[in-house]
Steps between C-alpha positions, in 0.01 A plus 500: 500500500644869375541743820376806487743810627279787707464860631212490787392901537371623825580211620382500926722206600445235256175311616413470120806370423518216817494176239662632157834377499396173568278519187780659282460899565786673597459872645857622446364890533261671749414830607298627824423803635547442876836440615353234767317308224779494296710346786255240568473413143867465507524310795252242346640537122860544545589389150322810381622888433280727703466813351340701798362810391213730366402375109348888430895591537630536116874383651373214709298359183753543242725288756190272506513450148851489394577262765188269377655482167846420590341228728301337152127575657209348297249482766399788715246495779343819639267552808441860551327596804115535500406732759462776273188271331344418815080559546627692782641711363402762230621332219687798322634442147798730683566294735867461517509169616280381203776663265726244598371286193676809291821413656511090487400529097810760453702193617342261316508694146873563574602124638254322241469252660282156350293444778278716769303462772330796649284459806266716675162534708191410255444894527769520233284440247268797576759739649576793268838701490632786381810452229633830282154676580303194389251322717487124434391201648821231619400282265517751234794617543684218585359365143578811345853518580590108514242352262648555183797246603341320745217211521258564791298226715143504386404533895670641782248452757614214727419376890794294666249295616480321163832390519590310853496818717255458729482877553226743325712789298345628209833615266570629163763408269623569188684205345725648193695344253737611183273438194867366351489205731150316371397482878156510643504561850149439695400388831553154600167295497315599827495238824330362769403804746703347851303631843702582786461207724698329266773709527485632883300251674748279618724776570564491939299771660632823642397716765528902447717630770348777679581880493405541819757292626639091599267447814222601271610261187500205763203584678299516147712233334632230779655320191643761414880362487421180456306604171816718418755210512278297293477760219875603522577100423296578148695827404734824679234670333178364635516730854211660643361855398449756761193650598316688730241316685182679383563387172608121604154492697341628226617238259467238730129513456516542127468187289638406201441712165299744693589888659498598849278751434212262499520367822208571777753597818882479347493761224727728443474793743691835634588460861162672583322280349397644185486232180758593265370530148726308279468318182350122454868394402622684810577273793410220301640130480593302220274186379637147480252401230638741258888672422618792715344846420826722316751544745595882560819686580264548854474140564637508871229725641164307612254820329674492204327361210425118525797370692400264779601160554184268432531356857324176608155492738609406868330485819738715823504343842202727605274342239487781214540435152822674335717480201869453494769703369380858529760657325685576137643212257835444658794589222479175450151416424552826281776280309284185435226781378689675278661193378878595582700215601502422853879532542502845272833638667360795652743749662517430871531878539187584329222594721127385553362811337717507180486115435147537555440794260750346220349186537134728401618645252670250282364246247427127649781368289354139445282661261788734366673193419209289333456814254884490425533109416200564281758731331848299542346149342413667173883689467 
């Protein structure tokens, strides 16, 4: 089988990129923005030229370029960021983050490479920018300025769950390739959806430690070492989240797939007493009969959207009915969801929050790598 050579743009740390050199994709080129990022991604990729630095920079991105050329790139990958497209947000065709497309297609016209793969929130395709005074859609543009050499996929809507990630995440890519290589790139055929108790439900319980201190963790949680032992055994990785105990008690009485906000006594309350008003996917558990909701760059905070473990139905010593495991996917549930290997080398000096965030914002790379041997067994 051929190997491709490749230049991954805005790059995070490389979650997209977990399984390709097994499958014959070398990244020999990368560039991030934020210097800790770029040290992770170098930390986990040390084969690899980081290039850390901001792409809008004329100086940086010529260095981008002629160093992808001397290196023989023919495959680039690009994942800008997609706040700027965000429902949230307003949505401006000036939005400077949404001009980042402008910058990853200079590259590309000047590295010509044969292959692409651009990836991005499905709001891509109905996110307009602003180029030389011009308001386009992405998908205009991007066919404007690249279509002439390039073939496009006929579709770039896509869910991971189709393709052994048991995690819902909605994504768009754009698979391109040289019209001079006779290659038609498409999705791989779609796949059994897999629900979460097949991936987490043998995984050993943890108990949240609690904010408000050890003697309240044990008095809550009497298992609470025990438990932790058990799950350090599995992975380094798979140690209990903090949190404070309103929220704990809160999820404790919240079953599977549902939100706190439902519940009779043990909703979600200021210290007076008043409910909180949050969203249905606030404070809300996953479902073991179907994959994870999309993991965010949030995922380690219990209101955030949709990022409870499912927990199991139990009755406590005093007779009341309660669920286990009140608390955020450990990093390494996050893993088996996002479909990184278990023993991705992870810095050790990376903290909860970034690995956490990175971890949101990159692309589950089982299905990154299903695309790309679509790809690799036709060249």
């Amino acid at each position: 089988m051929s190997r491709l050579t490749g230049l991954s743009l805005f790059s995070n740390v490389g979650v997209a990129e977990a399984y390709f050199k097994e499958i014959g994709v070398d990244i020999v080129l990368a560039n991030e923005l934020l210097p800790e990022r770029a040290q992770f991604y170098s930390d986990v990729y040390p084969e690899t030229e980081m290039i850390c630095g901001d792409i809008t920079d004329d100086e940086l991105r010529k260095q981008i370029v002629e160093k992808a050329i001397a290196k023989c790139v023919d495959f680039i990958i690009a994942t800008p960021p997609c706040q700027g497209m965000s429902k949230l947000g307003l949505m401006s065709p000036k939005d400077v983050r949404n001009q980042l497309i402008y910058y990853a297609v200079d590259v590309i016209k000047k590295v010509n490479p044969k292959y692409i793969l651009i990836e991005n929130v499905p709001q891509a395709l109905t996110t307009k920018i602003e180029v030389d005074g011009e308001t386009m859609l992405i998908p205009d543009y991007l066919k404007k300025e690249l279509g002439e050499k390039y073939n496009f996929n006929s579709d770039s809507r896509i869910r991971t769950m189709d393709y052994g990630v048991s995690q819902m995440r909605p994504r768009c890519i754009f698979l391109l390739s040289s019209k001079d290589t006779n290659v038609k790139w498409e999705f791989p055929k779609k796949e059994k959806v897999i629900p979460l108790k097949d991936i987490l439900m043998s995984v050993p319980s943890v108990d949240p430690l609690v904010r408000e201190g050890y003697d309240e963790t044990l008095k809550m949680f009497p298992d609470f070492e025990k438990k932790k032992k058990a799950a350090l055994e599995v992975s380094k990785w798979h140690y209990p989240p903090t949190h404070n105990k309103r929220h704990i008690l809160w999820m404790q009485h919240t079953p599977s797939g549902t939100s706190a906000i439902y519940n009779e006594v043990y909703y979600p309350q200021k210290p007076d007493g008043t409910r909180i008003s949050a969203h249905e996917n606030q404070y809300r558990r996953h479902s073991w009969e179907k994959p994870c909701r999309t993991i965010t760059q949030n995922n380690g905070v219990v209101s955030s959207l949709c990022c409870v473990h499912p927990g199991k139905e139990y009755t406590s010593a005093n007779g009341e009915k309660l669920y286990s495991d009140p608390r955020v996917l450990t990093i390494y549930e996050l893993l088996l969801v996002s479909s990184l290997p278990v023993d991705w080398p992870i810095p050790l000096w990376a903290k909860d929050t970034l690995i956490r965030k990175v971890i949101g914002e990159g692309i589950p790379p089982l299905m990154v790598k299903k695309i790309m041997l679509e790809l690799l067994k036709q060249i």
